[in-house]
N, C-alpha and C positions, 0 to 999 in steps of 0.2 A: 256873953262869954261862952254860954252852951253851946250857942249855934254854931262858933266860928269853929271850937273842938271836934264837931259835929261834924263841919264842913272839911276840916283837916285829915281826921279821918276816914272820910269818906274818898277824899282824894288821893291820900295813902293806899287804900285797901284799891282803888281804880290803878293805880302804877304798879302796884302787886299784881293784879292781873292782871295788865298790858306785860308785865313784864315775863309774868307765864304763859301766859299765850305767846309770846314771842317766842320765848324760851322751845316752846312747846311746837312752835310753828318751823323754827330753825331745827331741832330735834328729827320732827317729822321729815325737813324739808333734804336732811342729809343721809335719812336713808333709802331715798329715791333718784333714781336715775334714768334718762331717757334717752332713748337710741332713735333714729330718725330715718324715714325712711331713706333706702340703699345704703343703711351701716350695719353692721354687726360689731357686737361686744364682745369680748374675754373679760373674765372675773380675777381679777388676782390675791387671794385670800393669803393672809401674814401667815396663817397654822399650815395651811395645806398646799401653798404655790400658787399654781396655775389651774383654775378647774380647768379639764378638759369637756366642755362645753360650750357651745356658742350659741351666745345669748342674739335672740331675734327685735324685731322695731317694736316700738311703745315702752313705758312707762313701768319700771322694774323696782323690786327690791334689794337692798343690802344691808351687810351691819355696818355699821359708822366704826371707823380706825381699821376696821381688822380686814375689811375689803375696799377693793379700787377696781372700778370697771374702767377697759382700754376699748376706745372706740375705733373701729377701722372702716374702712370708705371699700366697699363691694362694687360700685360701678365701673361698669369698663373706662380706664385712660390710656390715653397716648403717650407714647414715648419714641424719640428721635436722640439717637447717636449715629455716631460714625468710624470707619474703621479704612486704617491705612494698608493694604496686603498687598502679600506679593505673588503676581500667578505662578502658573504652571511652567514658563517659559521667563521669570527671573524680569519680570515686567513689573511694578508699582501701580495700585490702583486704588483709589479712594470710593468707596461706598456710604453711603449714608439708606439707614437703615428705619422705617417705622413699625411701632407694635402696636395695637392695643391688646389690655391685660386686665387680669383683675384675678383679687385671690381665690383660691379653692374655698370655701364657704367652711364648709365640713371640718378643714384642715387650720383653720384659722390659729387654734391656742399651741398648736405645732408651730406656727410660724410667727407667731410672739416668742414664743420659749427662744428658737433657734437667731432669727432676723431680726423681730420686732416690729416696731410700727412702719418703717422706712423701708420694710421688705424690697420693692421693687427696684426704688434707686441702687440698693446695695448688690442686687443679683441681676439683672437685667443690660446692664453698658457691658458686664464683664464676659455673661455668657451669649450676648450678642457678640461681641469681638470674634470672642473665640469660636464661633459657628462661622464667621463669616470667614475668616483665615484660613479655615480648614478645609471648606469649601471655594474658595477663587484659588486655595491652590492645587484643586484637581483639573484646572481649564487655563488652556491658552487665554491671554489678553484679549486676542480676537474673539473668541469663543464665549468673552462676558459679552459681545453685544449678538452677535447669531445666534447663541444656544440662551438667551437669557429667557425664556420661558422655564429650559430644564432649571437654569442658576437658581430663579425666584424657587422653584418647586421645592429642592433643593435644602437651602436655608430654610424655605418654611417650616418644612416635613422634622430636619433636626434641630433649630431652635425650639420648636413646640414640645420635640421630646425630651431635649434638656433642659426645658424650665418645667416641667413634671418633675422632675427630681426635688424642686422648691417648692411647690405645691402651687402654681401659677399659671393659671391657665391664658394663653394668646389667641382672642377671637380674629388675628389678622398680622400677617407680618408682609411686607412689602418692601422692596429697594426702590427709592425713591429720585435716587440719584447716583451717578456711576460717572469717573472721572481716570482720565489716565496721567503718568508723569509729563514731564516736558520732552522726556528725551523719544518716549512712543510715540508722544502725539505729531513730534515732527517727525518722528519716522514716517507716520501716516502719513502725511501730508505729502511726503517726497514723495509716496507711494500712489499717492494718489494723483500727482503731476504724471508719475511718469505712464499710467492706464493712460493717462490721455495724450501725453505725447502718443505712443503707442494705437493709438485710436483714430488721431490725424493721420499718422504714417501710413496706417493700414488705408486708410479712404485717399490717399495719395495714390497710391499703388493702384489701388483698384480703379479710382478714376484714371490714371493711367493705360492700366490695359483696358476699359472700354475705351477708348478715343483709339487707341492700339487697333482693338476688332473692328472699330468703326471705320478709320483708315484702309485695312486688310476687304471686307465690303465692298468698300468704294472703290478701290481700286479695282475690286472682280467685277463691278455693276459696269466702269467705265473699258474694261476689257473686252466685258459681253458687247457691248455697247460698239465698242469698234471694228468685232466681227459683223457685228448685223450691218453697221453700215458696208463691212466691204463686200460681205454676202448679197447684199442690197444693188450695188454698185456694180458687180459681178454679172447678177441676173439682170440689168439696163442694161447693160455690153450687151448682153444676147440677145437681147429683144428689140432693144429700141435703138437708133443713132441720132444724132444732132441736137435739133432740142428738143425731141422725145425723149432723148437719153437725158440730158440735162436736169431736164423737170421730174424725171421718176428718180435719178440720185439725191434731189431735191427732195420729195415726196418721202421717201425712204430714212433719209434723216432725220427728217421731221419728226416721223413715225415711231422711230429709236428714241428721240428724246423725251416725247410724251406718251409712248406705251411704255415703255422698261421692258419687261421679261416677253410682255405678250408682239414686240417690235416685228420679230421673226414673222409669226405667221401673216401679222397684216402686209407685211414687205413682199412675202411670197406670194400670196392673195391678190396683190396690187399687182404681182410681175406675172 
């Protein structure tokens, strides 16, 4: 009967202390918090707010009920929207637009107070629209695809300076893609038929007048060509009769058709 009281007790005072240790373990275990690397903390204490402080990576303390740490993601992400505007010249033009971003470190318990955890989503599609509106409509349609180095410069230069107002810094902003209405794109197109009508016509033409010059040539080659022979013909009259004459009017033409220009002197030479 001792033993088993013994035993009971013993068992008893062993759940007592499993169950402080627990206690004790769960105690401990809730006033620790652990940040990881590429995050930062804000502290949010019931008495005092927001500390303005940002808590850095590892294994932190607090008091249990009266603080709440908010973890936030420091690594650069990406982000893709898109925006419908209209240019300079009352054109429709669709851009799709990428960032990567990431928050100002420093600034962090600033942008819980104001945005919260979702900062990005909440400020970044609106003041990407609004950069890129304001910017395609200082440029003709045509002018987002020739000047698109200045376009990209651009939007970068003031996207970057308007998410600084939010405490957000963009290591890269880029147009990713660029589209026109339906009603431009066949304007293009008719425009671009008509360059090459335009382009035929002109090599019409031009092949024309070379065959033109080339006709005008020929005709002075075959001109030249029927003086020498009568120049030819001429100088046999006075030299030669019968069929000495015959054979040097002979000789003479021959001369004409397979010298061209140099026909003359070999004719006179011969006569």
């Amino acid at each position: 009967m001792g033993s088993n009281q013994a035993a009971l007790s013993f068992l008893r005072n062993l759940a007592i202390a499993a169950l402080g240790i627990g206690a004790t373990a769960t105690a401990l275990n809730s006033t620790l918090y652990t940040v990881d690397g590429g995050q930062r903390a804000v502290l949010f204490d019931r008495f005092r707010g927001v500390i303005n402080e940002t808590v850095g990576e590892g294994t932190h303390f607090l008091i249990p009920w009266v603080q709440q740490p908010y973890i936030f993601d420091i690594r650069t992400k990406p982000h893709t929207f898109s925006s419908f505007s209209g240019t300079k010249d009352l054109q429709m033009v669709n851009l799709t637009l990428r960032v990567l971003s990431r928050p100002e470190v420093s600034r962090l318990p600033d942008i819980f107070k104001t945005l919260g955890l979702e900062y990005d989503e909440k400020v970044l599609p609106s003041i990407g629209n609004e950069v890129l509106k304001a910017v395609v409509a200082q440029f003709n349609a045509d002018q987002l695809l020739t000047e698109r180095p200045q376009v990209s410069a651009l939007v970068r230069e003031s996207l970057i300076r308007r998410a600084k107002d939010f405490n957000i810094e963009l290591d890269d902003v880029a147009i990713t893609h660029l589209s026109y209405g339906a009603e431009f794109s066949k304007a293009v197109e008719q425009k671009q038929v008509a360059q090459q009508e335009a382009e035929r016509s002109k090599f019409v033409v031009m092949k024309s007048d070379q065959e033109r010059r080339a006709a005008i040539i020929r005709a002075e080659g075959e001109s030249e060509s029927a003086k020498l022979i009568s120049d030819a013909t001429a100088a046999a009259g006075e030299h030669a009769t019968g069929t000495e004459c015959s054979a040097l009017i002979w000789v003479g033409i021959t001369l004409v058709l397979y010298h061209g220009d140099f026909s003359r002197q070999v004719a006179l030479e011969k006569g």
